[in-house]
Backbone bond lengths (Angstrom), bond angles and torsions (degrees), N, CA, C in turn:
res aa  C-N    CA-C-N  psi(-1)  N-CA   C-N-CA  omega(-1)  CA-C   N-CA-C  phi
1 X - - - 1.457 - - 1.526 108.90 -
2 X 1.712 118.04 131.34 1.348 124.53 -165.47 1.637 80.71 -63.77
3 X 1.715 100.05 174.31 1.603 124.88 178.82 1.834 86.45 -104.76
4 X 1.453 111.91 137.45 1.627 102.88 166.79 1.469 124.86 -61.20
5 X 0.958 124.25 114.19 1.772 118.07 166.82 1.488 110.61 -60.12
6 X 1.308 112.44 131.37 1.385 142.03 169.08 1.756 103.98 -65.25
7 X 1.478 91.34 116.97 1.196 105.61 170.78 1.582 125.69 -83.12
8 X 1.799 123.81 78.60 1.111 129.02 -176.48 1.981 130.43 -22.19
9 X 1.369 87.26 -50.25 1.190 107.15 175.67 1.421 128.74 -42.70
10 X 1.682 116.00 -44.24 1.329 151.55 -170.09 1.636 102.40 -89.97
11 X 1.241 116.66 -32.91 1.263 127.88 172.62 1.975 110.51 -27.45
12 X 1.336 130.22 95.94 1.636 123.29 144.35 1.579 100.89 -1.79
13 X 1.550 99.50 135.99 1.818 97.98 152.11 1.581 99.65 -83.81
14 X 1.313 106.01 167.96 1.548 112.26 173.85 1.856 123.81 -59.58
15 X 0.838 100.71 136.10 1.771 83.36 175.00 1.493 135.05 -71.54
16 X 1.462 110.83 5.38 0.980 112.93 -149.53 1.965 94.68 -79.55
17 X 1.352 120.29 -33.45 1.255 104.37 -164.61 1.257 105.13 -77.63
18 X 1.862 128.36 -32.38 1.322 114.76 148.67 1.273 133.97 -30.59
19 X 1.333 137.25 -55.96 1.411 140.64 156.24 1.755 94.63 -49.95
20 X 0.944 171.90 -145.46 0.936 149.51 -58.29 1.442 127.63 -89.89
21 X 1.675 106.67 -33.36 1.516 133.46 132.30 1.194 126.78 10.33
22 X 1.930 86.93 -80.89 1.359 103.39 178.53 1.492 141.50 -98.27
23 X 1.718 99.67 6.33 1.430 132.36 141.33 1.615 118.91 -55.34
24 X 0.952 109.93 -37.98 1.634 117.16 -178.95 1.484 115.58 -87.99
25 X 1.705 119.70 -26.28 1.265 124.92 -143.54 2.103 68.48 -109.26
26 X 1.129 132.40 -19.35 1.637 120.86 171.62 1.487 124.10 -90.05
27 X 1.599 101.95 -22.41 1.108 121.13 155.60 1.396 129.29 -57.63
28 X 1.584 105.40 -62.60 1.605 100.43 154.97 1.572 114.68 -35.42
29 X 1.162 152.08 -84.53 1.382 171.42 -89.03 1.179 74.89 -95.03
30 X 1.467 109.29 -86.51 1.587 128.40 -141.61 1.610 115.04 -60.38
31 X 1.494 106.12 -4.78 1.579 142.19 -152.28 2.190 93.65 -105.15
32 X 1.411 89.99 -69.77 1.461 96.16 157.23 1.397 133.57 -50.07
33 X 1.248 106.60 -60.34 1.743 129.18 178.08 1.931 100.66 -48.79
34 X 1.284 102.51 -18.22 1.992 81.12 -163.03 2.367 81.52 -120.80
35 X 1.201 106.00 -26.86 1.505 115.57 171.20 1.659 124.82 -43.98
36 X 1.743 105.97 -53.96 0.773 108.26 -167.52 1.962 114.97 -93.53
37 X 1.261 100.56 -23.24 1.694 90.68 172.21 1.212 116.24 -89.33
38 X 1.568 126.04 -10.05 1.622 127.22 144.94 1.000 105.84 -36.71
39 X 1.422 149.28 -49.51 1.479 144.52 -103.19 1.852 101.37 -139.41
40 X 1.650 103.44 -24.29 1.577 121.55 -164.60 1.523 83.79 -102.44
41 X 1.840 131.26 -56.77 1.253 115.30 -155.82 1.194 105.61 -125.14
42 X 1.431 132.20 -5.98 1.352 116.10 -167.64 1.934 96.20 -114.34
43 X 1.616 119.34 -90.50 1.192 114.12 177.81 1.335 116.24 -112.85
44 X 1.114 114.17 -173.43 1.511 131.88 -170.85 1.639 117.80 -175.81
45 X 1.189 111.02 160.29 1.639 101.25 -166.13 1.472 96.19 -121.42
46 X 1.241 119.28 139.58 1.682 144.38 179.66 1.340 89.77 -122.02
47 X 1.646 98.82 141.43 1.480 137.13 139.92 1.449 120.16 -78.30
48 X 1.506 112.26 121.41 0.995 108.66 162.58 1.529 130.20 -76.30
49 X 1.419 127.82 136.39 1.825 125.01 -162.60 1.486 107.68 -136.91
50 X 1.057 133.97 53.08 1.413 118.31 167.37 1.786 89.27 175.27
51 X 1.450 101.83 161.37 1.562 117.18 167.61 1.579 100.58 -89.11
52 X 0.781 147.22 58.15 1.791 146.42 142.59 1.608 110.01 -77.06
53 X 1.513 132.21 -27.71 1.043 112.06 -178.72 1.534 117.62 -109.73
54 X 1.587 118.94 -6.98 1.110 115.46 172.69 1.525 147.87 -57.96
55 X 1.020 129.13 129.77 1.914 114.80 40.09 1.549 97.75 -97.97
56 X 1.420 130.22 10.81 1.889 82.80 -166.41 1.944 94.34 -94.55
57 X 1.197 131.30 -0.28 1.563 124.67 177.62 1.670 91.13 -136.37
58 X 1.505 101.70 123.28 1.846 111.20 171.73 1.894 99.76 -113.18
59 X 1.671 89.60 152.27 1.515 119.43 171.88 1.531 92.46 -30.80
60 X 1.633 120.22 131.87 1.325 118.77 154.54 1.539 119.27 94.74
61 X 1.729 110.25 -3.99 1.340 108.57 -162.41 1.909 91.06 -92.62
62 X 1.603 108.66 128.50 1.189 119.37 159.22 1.957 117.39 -49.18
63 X 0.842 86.00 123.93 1.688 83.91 175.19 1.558 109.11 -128.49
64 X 1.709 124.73 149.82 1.422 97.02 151.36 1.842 100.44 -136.91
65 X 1.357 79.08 178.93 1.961 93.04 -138.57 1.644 90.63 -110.98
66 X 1.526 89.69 134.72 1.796 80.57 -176.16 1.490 79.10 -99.26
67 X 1.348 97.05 158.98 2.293 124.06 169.20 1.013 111.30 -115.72
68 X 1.564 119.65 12.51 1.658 98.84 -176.02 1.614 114.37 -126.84
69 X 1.269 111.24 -22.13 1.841 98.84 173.78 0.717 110.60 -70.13
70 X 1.647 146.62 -43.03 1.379 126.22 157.22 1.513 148.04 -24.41
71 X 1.471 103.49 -22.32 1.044 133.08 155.04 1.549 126.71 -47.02
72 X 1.618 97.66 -62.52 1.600 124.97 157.79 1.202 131.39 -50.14
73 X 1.541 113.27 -33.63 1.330 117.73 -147.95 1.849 119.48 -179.79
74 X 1.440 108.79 145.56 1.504 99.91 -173.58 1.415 131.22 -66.19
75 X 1.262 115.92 145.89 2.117 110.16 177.73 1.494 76.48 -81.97
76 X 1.591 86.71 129.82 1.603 117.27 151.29 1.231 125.41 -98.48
77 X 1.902 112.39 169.60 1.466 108.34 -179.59 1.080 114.34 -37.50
78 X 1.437 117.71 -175.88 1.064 144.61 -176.24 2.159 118.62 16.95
79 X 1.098 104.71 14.27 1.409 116.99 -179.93 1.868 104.47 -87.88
80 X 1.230 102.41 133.08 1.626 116.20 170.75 1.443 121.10 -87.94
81 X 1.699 101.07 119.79 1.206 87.78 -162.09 1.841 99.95 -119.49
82 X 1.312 104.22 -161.76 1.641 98.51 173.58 1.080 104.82 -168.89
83 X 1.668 112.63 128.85 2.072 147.97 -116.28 1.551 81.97 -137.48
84 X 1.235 97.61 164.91 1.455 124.63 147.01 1.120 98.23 -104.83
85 X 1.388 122.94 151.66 1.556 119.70 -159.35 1.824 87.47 -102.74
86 X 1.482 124.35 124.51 1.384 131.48 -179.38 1.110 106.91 -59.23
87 X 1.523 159.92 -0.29 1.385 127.21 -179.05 1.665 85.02 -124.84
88 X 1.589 134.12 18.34 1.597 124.90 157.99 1.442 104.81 -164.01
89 X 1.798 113.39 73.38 1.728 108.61 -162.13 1.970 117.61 -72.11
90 X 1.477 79.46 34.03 1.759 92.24 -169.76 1.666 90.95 -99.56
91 X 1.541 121.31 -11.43 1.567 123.74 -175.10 1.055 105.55 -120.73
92 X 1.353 120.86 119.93 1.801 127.82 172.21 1.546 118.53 -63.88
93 X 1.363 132.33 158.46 1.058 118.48 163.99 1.856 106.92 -144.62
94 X 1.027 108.97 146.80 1.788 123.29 159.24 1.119 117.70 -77.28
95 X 1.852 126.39 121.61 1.265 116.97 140.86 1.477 120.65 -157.56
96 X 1.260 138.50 -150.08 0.956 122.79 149.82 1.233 133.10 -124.39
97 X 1.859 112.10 169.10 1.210 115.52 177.72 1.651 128.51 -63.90
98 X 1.515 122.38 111.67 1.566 106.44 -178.91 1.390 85.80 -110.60
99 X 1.390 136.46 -62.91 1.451 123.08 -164.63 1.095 104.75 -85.95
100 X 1.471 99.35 163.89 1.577 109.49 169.13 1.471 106.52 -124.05
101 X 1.622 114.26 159.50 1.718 116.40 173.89 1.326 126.23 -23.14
102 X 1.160 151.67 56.05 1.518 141.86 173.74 1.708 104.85 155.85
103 X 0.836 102.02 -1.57 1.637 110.19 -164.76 1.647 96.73 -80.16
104 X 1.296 88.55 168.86 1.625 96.51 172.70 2.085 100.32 -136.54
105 X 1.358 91.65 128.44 1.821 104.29 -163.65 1.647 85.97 -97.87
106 X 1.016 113.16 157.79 1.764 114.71 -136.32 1.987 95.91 -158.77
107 X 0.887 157.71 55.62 1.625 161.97 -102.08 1.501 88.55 -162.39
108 X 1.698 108.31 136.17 1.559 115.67 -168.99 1.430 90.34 175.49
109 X 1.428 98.03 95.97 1.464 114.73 170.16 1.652 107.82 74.21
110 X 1.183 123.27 24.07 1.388 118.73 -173.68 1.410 132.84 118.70
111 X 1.810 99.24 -35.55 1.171 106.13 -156.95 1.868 94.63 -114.45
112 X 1.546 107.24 148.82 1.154 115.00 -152.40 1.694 114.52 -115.87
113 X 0.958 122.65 115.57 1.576 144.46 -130.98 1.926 87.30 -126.28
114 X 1.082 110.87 135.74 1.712 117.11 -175.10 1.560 91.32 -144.95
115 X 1.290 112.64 125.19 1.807 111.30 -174.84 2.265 83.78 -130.42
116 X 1.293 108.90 121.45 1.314 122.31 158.93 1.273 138.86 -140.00
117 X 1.523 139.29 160.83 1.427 109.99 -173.14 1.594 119.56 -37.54
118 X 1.174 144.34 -47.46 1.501 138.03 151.97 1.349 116.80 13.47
119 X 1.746 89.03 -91.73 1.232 113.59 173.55 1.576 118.08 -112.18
120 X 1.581 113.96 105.58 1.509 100.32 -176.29 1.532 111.74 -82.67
121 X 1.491 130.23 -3.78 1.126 131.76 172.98 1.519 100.02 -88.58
122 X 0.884 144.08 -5.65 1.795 126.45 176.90 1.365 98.41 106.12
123 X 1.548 115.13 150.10 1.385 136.72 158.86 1.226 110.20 -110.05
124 X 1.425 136.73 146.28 1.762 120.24 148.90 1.286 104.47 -91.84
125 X 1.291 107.79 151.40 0.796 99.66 166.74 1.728 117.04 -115.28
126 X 1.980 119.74 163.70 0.982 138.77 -159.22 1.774 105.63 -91.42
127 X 1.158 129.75 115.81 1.258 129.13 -159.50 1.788 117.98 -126.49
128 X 1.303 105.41 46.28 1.339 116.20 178.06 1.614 118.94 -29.15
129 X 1.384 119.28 -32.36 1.484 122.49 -166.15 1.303 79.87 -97.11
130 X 0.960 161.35 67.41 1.398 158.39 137.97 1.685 123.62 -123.25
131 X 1.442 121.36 61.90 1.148 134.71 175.25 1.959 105.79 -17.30
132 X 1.274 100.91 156.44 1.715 115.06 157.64 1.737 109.21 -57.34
133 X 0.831 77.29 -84.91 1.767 83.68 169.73 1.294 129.92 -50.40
134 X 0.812 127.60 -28.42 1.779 115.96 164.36 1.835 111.59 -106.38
135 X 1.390 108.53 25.37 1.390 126.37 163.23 1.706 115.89 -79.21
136 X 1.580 124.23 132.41 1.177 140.07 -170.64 1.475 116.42 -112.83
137 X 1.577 134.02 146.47 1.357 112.39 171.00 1.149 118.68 -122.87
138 X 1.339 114.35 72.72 1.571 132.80 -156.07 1.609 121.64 -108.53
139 X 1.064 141.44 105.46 1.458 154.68 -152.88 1.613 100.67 -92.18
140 X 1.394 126.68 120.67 1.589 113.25 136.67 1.754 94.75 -157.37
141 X 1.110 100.76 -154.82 1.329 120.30 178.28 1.665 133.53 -169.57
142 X 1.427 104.78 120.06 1.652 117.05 -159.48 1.508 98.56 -115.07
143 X 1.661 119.01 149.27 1.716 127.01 158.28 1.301 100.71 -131.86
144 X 1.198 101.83 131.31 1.179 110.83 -162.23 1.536 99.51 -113.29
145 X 1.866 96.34 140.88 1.435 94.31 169.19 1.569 143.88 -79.98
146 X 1.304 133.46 -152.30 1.640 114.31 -142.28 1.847 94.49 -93.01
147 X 1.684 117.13 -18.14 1.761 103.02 -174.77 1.820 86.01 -112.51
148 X 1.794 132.19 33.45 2.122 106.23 176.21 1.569 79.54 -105.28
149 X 1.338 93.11 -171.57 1.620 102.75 -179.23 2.077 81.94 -154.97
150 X 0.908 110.62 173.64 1.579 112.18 -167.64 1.744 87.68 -139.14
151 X 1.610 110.11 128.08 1.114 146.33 -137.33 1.634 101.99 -138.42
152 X 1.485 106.64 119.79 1.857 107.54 169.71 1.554 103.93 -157.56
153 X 1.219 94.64 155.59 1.955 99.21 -167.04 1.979 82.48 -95.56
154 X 1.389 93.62 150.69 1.772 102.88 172.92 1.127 110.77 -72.82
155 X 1.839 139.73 -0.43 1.369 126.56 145.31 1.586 105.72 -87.79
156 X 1.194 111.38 121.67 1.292 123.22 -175.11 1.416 124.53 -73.50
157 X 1.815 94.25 -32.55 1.985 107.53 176.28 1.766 107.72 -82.27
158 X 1.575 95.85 -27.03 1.737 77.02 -166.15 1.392 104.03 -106.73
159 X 1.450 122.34 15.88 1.780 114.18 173.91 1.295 121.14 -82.11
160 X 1.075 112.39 169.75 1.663 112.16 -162.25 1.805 69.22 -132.72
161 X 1.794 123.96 124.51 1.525 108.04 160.38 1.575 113.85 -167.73
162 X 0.896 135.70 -104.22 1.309 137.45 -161.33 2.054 95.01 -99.57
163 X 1.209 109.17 -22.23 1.357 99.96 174.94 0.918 110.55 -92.40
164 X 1.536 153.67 24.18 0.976 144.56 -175.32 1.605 105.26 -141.70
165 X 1.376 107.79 -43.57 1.436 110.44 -169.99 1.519 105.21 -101.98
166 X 1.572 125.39 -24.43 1.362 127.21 -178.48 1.385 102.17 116.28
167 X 1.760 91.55 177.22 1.528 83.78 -173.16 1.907 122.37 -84.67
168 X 1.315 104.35 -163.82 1.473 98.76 -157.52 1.548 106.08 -104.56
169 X 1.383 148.47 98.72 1.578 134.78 166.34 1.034 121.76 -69.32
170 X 1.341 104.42 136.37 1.662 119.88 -149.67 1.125 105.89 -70.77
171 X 1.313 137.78 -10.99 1.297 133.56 168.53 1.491 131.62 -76.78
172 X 1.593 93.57 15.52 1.397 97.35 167.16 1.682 105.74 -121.07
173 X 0.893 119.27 20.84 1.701 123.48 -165.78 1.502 77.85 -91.65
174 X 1.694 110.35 145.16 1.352 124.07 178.02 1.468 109.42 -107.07
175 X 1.565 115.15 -40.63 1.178 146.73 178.78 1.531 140.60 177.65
176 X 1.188 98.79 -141.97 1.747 107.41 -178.93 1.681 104.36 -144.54
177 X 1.688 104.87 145.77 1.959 91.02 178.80 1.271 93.97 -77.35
178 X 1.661 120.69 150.67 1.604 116.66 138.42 1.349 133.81 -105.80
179 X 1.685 104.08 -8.56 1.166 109.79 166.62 1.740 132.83 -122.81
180 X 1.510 122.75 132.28 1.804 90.54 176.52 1.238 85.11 -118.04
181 X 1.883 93.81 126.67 1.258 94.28 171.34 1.816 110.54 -100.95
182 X 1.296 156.65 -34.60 1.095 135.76 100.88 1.359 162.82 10.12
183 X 0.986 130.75 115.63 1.418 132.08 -33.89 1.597 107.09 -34.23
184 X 1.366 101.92 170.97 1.626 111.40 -168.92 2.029 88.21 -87.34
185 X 1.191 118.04 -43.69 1.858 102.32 -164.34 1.382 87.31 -68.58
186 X 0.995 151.79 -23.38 1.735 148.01 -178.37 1.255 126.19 -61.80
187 X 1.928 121.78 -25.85 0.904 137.07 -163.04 1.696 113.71 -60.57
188 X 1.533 97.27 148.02 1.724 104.44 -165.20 1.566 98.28 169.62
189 X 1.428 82.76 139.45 1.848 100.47 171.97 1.589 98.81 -85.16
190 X 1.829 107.80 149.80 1.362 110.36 145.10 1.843 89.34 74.34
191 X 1.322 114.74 31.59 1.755 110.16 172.06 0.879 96.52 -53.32
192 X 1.719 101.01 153.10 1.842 129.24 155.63 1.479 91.24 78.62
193 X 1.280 151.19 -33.70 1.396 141.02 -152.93 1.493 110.15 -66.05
194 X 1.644 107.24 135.76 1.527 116.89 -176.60 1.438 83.51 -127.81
195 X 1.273 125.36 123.76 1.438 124.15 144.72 2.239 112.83 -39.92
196 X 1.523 85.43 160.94 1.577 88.00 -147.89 1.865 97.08 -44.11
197 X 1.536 108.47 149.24 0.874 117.09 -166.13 1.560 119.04 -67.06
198 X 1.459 122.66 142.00 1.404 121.82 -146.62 1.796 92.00 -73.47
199 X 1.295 114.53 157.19 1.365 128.76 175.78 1.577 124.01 -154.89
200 X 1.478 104.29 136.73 0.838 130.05 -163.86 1.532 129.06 -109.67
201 X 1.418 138.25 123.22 1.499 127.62 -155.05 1.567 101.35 -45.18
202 X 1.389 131.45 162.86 1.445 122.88 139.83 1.407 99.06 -83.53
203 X 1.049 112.18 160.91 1.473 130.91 150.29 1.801 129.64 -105.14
């Protein structure tokens, strides 16, 4: 009795590219699934675009932005943070923290004067990230209420920020950078950061 010949034709394809498919198609998921709430609550990466913060943030520098200690906890002085800018929160902006909630920002000829329960006579404060050259000698005075924080880029002539547009409610603060990864000789955790900014009695 013949043996049946195997009909090639009828032959299964192999499974293997199915399995691999659907190795990739879980891969995606699980790829997405941990991608996208990184990206919604924790970090995200900004370009930096304008001279408002120079020198300590230049045109083009990759940054990425943590979203979540804020969550935890308050932006303090002298910390860089990054807003949706309030009058178009479709545009981000860089700058930093000089006031804080309740304070009264105190500016006379340049130099920047913070008076709070602390100190009800005023502090100046000490402003190392503030080059000669991108220094201003500009007078007013803001108190800010209990959720703005008062906002200025460390070029003083070319920022567009809290002196112009008002102050900032914290409910638009997105975060803080912790990383620049861009340019590569630039690289550093925790850019631009000055522990709270140095201060000095007024008299």
């Amino acid at each position: 009795m013949e043996e049946p010949i195997n009909d090639l034709s009828q032959t299964p394809p192999p499974a293997k590219k199915e399995n691999f498919l659907i190795e990739i198609l879980k891969f995606t998921v699980i790829a997405l699934a941990i991608v996208i709430p990184v990206r919604t609550y924790i970090a995200q990466p900004f370009i930096v675009s304008g001279a408002s913060m120079d020198p300590t943030f230049e045109t083009g520098e990759y940054l990425i932005v943590d979203e979540l200690t804020y969550r935890f906890e308050k932006p303090e002085r002298g910390q860089v943070i990054i807003f949706k800018f309030p009058r178009n929160t479709k545009t981000y902006f860089i700058k930093r923290i000089i006031g804080l909630p309740g304070e009264t920002v105190d500016v006379r000829q340049g130099k920047v004067r913070i008076l709070n329960d602390q100190y009800p006579e005023g502090i100046v404060l000490e402003e190392p990230y503030v080059s000669a050259t991108h220094s201003v000698r500009d007078s007013f005075t803001v108190t800010l209420d209990a959720n703005e924080y008062f906002v200025m880029g460390d070029n003083r002539a070319e920022s567009s920020d809290s002196r112009s547009w008002g102050p900032l409610e914290e409910k638009f603060i997105v975060g803080r950078p912790i990383i620049r990864l861009l340019p590569v000789n630039k690289l550093d955790v925790l850019p631009g950061v000055f522990k709270e900014a140095s201060t000095v009695p007024s008299n």
